[in-house]
C-alpha positions, 0 to 999 in steps of 0.5 A: 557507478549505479542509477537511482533505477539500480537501488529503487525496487519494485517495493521502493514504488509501492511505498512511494504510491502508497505514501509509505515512502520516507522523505529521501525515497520521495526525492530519489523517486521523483527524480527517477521519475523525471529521468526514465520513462519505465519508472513513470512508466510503473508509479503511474500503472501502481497509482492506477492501480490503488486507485481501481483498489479503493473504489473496489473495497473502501465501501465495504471497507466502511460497512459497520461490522456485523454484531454476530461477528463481533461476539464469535471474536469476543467469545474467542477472546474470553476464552483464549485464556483458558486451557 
């Protein structure tokens, strides 16, 4: 008979991180969680690890977009139309 830890992957524990995860990965992987160290093991270094992420990148995430880049994309998209 297989273990939660047989059909939860890797993937599985990014999403559930992430918040990705739909409700019945939610359940599965909270009871993992209380049941295998290895799993706790992981969330916790994946959730350590979004969280050093978003201190690295949400400020500049959140910098306005520089004009000239916005007009080389507007220019680009004016004129992918033409062949």
């Amino acid at each position: 008979m297989p273990t939660l830890l047989d059909v939860i992957t890797i993937e599985d524990l990014s999403a559930y991180v992430d918040g990705q995860a739909d409700s019945d990965l939610v359940e599965a992987v909270d009871e993992l969680n209380g049941q295998d160290d290895r799993c706790a093991e992981t969330v916790t270094a994946f959730a350590a690890q979004t969280a050093l992420m978003h201190r690295a990148f949400d400020p500049i995430a959140r910098e306005p977009v520089p004009d000239r880049l916005i007009a080389l994309v507007r220019g680009h998209a004016a004129g992918a139309g033409e062949d």
